[in-house]
N, C-alpha and C positions, 0 to 999 in steps of 0.2 A: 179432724176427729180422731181420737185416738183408738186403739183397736177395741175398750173395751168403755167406750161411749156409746156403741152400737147396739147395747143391751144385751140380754145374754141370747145363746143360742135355743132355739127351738128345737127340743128334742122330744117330745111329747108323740111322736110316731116312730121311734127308736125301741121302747120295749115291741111293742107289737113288729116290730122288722123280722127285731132279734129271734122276736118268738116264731114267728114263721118261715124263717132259716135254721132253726134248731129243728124244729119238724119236717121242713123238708127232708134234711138231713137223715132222719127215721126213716122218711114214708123210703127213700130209696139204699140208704144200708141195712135197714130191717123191716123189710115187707112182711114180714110174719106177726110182726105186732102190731101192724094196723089194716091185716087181711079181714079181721073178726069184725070191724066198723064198716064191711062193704054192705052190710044188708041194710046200715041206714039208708031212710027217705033222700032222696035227692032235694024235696022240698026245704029241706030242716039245712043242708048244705046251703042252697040256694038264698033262704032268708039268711042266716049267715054269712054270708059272702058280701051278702045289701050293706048289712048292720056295721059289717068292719070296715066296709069301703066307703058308706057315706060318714063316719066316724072321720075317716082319716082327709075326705073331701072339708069337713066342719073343720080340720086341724089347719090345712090350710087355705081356706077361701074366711075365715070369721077374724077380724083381728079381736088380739088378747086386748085384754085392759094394760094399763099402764105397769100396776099393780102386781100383777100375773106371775112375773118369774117362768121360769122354764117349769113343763110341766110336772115334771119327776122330780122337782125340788120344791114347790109351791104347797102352803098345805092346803089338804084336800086334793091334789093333784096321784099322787103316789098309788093311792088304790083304784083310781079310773083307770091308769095307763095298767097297772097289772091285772085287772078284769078285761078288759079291751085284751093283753098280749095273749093272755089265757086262752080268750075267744079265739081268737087269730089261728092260734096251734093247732086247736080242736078242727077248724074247718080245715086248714093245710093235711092235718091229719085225714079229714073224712073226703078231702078231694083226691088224695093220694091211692086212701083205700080204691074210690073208685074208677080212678085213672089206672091203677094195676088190672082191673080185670079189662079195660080197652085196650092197651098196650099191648098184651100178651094172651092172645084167643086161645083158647085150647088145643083149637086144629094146629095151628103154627107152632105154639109146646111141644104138640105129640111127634110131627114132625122132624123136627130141632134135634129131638131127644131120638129120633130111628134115623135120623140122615138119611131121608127120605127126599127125591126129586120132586122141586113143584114149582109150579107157575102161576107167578101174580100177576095182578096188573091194579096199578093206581097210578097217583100224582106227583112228580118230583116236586119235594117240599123243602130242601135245601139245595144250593148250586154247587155243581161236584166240585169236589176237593182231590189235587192230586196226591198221591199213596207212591211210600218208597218202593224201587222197582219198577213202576209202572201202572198202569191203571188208576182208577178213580173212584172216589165214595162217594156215595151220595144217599140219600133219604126220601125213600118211598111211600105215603101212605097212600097202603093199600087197601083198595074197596074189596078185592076178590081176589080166593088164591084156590089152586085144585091141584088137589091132594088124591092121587089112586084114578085118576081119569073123573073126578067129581070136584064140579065149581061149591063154594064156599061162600058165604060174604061175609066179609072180616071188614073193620076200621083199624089200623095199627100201624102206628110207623117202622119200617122194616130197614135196616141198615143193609144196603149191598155194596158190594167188592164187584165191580166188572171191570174190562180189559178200557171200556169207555163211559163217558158220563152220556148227560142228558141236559137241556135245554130245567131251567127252573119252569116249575107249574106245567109242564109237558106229562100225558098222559102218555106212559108206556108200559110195553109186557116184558120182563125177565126172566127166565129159568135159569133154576140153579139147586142148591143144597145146602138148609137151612142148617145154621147150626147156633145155640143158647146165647146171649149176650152177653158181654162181661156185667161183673158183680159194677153197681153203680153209675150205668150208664141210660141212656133216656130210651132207645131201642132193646126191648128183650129179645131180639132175635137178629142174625146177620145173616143176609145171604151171599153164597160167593155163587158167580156165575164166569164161566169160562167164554158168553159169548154179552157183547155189547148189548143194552134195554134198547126193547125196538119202539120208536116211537108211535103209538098209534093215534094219537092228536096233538096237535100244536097247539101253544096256551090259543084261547081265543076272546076277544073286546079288549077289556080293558087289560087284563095278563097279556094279550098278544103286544099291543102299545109298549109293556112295562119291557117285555120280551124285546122289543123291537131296541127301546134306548139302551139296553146292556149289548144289543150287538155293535150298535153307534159306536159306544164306547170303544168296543174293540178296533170296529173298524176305523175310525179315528186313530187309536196309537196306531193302530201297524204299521204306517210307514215310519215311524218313529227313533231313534236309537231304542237299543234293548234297553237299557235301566228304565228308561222313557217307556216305551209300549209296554212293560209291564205294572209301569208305578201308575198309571194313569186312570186304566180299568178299577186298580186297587183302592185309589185316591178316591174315584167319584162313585162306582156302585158298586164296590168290595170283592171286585173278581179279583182274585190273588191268582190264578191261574197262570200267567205269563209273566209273575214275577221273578228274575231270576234268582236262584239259589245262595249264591253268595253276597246280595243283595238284600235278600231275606235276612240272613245270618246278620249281617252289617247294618241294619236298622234293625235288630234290636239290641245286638251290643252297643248303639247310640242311643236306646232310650226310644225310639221312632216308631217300633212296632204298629202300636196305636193310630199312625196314622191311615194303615193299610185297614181298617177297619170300621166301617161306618158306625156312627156312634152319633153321644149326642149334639158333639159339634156340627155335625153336618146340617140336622134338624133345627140347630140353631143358627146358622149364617143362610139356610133356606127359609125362615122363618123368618126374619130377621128385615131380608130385601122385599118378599111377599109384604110384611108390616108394613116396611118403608113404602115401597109402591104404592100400597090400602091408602097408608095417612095421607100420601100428596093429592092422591086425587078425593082428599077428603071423604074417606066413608065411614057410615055411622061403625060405631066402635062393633057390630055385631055383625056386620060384615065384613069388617078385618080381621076378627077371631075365627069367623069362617072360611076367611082364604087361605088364613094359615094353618087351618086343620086339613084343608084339602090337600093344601102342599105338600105336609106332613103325610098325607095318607097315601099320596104319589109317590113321594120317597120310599116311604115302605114296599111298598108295591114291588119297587122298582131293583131294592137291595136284597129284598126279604126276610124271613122274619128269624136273624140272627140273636141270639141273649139281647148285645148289649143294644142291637137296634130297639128289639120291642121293647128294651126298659128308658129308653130315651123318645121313645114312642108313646111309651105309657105315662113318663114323666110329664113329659109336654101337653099331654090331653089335663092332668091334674093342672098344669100352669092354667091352663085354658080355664079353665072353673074357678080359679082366683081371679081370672081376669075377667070372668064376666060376673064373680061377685061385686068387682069396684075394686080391687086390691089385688096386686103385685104375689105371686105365693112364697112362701116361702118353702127355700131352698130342702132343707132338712127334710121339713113337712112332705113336700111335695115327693121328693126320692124317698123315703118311708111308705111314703103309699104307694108306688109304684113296685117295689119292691114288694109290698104285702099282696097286692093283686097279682103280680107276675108268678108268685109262688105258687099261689093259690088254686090257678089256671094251668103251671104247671112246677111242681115240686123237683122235678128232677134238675131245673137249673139253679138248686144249692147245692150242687159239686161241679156245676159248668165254670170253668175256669174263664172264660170270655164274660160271664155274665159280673162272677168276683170282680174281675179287673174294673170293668165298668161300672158297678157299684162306687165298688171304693176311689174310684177315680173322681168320681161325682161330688162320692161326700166329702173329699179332699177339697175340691173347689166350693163347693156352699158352705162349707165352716170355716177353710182357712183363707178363702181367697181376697175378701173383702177384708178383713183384719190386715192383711200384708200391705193390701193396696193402702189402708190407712194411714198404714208403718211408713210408709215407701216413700207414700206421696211428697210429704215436705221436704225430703232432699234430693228427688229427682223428675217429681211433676206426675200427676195422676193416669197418663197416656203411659209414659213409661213402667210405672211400678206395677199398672196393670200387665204389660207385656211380660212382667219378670215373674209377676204374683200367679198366672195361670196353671203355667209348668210346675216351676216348686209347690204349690198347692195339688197339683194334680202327681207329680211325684211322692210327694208323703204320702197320699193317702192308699198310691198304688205298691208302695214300699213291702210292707209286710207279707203283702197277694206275691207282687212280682219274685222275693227272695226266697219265700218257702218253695215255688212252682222252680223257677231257674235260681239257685241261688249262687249268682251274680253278680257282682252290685258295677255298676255304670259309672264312673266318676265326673263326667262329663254331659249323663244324661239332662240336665237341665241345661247345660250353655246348647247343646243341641238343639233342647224345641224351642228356645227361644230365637236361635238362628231361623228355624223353619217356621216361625211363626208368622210371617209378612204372608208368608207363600202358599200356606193351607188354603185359606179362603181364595184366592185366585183359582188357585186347582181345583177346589171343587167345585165353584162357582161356575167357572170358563166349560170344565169336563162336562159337568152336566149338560150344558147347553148345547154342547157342543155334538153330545150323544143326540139330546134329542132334537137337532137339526141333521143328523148324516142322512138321512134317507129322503127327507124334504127337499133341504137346502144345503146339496154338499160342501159347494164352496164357501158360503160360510163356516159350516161347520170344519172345512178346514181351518180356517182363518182361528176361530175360537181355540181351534185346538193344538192350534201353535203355541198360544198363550197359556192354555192349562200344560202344556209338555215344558216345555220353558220352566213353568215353577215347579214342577217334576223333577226336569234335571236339576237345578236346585235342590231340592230335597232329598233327593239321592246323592250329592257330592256332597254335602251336609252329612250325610250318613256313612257313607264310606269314609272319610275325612276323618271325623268323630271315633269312627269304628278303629284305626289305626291308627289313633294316638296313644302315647305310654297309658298302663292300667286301665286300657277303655273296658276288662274285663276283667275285675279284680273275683279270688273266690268268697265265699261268705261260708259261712258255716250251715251245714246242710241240716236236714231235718226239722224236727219241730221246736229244738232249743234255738236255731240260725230264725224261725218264724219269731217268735216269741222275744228275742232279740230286736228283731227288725220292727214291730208293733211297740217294744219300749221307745227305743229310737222314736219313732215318729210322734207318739205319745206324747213324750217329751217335748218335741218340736213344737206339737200343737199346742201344747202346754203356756210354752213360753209365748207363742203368736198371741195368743187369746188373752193375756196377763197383759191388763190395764197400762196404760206406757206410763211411765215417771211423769209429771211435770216438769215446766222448761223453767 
């Protein structure tokens, strides 16, 4: 079949994306112009929110007619999809209004604004990150903060600077001295504290379990080579913490970044053996959509709730609803509504650069990846052209994000992930397992974890390798003409993929 026997692409959840990345974009470099929309009903958001998401659930769970055409070129198509992106706006807009007054209480403003000492106490809701210098960052929302010797109760995520981190979903107290957040970023306020958050409960049930497999994880690599106990944590539940520095550097002048990153491939090879497992022991189709939603909800759990996770989280829940329509979703469809509800929920990850990357990484692989494989297949067999068709699919689309942020360009980033392409699923398959038998069953879980370290090191000599060959870091032109640039490029690319092949 040639690339464009396949029909055309579905893009009928594309206006509506667009429109609710353009309003993100407002709600958080111009809060002043949609502070006036905070005295709307929450009800009138709430029905809004149904309307646009079971919209985009009908885009992919109903197939089109034959007929149909893509939606934005089909007539009668044109003015649903721009009534629907309208809608979209309007609600990204009226959730943002009201996501600015949770974010940012007043006590914590007033504060901010006197550098004033005070003590919170809530939930570590992302896992620290190390900070040049020393120390760690990490994401607090905080239930309570006292201001003047007086408790307070606030909801709001608070960014802190302390000398150490904290356990993810760990309840702890920090003092410090609050000061205003940068323009564009999803915390209004940071706190720097001169002494380590003191834990005052450890996650407990199901967080303590999720809590327990990232410690596996770690304990697992430790006795490991360094490239190794650091890539291993990173490979299976996204602690970069122990990755080393010049390692870092050298996977992503390979192109490899992305591996350190839980995302949607993971969701997908955990999903994938869950399936597999379901179908052998033959169960009805509604309870293998259930085990892999469970799996799925254990993963998250487990990584927590990073950009590109929840959109590979929230993707995968849409696949789930094509699939218990009777029908496979489509790709397009599906990443368009994930993208409209993640916005929606929270507007500030349209300037999260982890969330772009993963975005566009996605739509690179549902619009150009099946088309390559098509191309491919008759001169090197369908197994291979998929292995080639991933990468360069998921490079194009990451092209334009990756140049304008780093601009870089890789020349070698595609023979890279193809090299490390055998070896992802081993790692994160074996890592996982491996985390969640350390405390059970060690010695297996050494055993396992010999195997996920093994394609680790792999992965890493793949990157260093990569990393120091001639032009592995060629420059690109900076700014927004170097962006604009790089989006022709790929354009173009796509252009040519998607254009009907000749006859033989």
């Amino acid at each position: 079949m040639s690339a464009g026997a396949a029909g055309p692409v579905d893009l009928r959840m594309l206006p509506p994306a667009v429109a609710a990345w353009g309003a993100g974009a407002v709600v958080v470099h111009a809060p002043d112009v949609v502070a006036r929309t905070a005295a709307v009903p929450g009800a009138v958001v709430a029905v809004a929110v149904v309307a646009v998401l079971v919209a985009g659930v009908r885009r992919v769970a109903r197939p089109r007619a034959v007929d149909d055409g893509p939606a934005t070129g089909r007539p009668g198509g044109l003015l649903p999809a721009l009534v629907l992106a309208v809608v979209t706006a309007a609600v990204v807009l009226l959730a943002g209004a009201v996501g600015q007054q949770a974010r940012a209480p007043d006590v914590l403003l007033r504060a901010a604004h006197e550098r004033a000492t005070v003590e919170l106490t809530g939930r570590v809701s992302t896992a620290p990150r190390s900070v040049v210098g020393g120390g760690a960052r990490l994401t607090v929302t905080a239930s309570a903060v006292r201001v003047d010797g007086t408790w307070h109760r606030v909801r709001a995520p608070v960014d802190v600077l302390a000398p150490a981190g904290a356990e993810l979903d760990a309840v702890v107290r920090v003092r410090g001295v609050p000061s205003p957040g940068s323009a564009g970023v999803r915390t209004a306020v940071t706190l720097r504290s001169a002494e380590a958050p003191v834990v005052t409960a450890s996650p407990r049930g199901v967080r303590a379990w999720a809590a327990g497999v990232r410690d596996g994880a770690r304990a697992v690599a430790a006795p490991l080579p360094p490239d190794v106990r650091g890539l291993l944590p990173a490979v299976t539940v996204g602690d970069t913490g122990a990755v080393p520095a010049d390692l870092a550097v050298a996977m992503r002048a390979a192109g490899l970044a992305h591996v350190m990153a839980v995302s949607g491939a993971h969701f997908a090879i955990v999903g994938a053996i869950v399936l597999a497992g379901a179908a052998a022991a033959r169960a009805p189709r509604a309870v293998r959509l259930g085990l892999v939603a469970s799996a799925g909800a254990a993963l998250l759990l487990v990584v927590g709730p990073a950009p590109s996770v929840l959109r590979a989280a929230v993707m995968g829940a849409v696949g789930l609803v094509g699939l218990l329509a009777g029908r496979r979703a489509a790709g397009p469809a599906a990443l368009g509504t994930a993208v409209v509800a993640l916005l929606v929920v929270d507007p500030w990850l349209a300037v999260d650069v982890g969330f772009a990357l993963s975005v566009a990484a996605t739509a690179g692989l549902v619009v150009l990846g099946s088309p390559l494989v098509d191309r491919w297949a008759p001169r090197c067999g369908r197994p291979v052209a998929a292995l080639l068709a991933a990468p360069v699919a998921a490079q194009l689309g990451c092209l334009p994000v990756t140049l304008a942020v780093w601009p870089t360009f890789g020349p070698w980033a595609v023979l890279a992930n193809v090299a490390v392409a055998p070896a992802v699923a081993p790692a994160t398959v074996l890592g996982l397992l491996a985390a969640a038998l350390a405390s059970a069953w060690p010695w297996a879980a050494d055993v396992t974890g010999a195997g996920a370290g093994a394609a680790c090191w792999w992965i890493a000599a793949v990157a260093r390798w990569s990393a120091g060959l001639p032009g592995a870091a060629l420059p690109w032109w900076p700014g927004v003409g170097g962006a604009v640039c790089a989006l022709l490029v790929a354009a173009a690319a796509a252009a040519l993929t998607l254009r009907p092949a000749a006859p033989r």
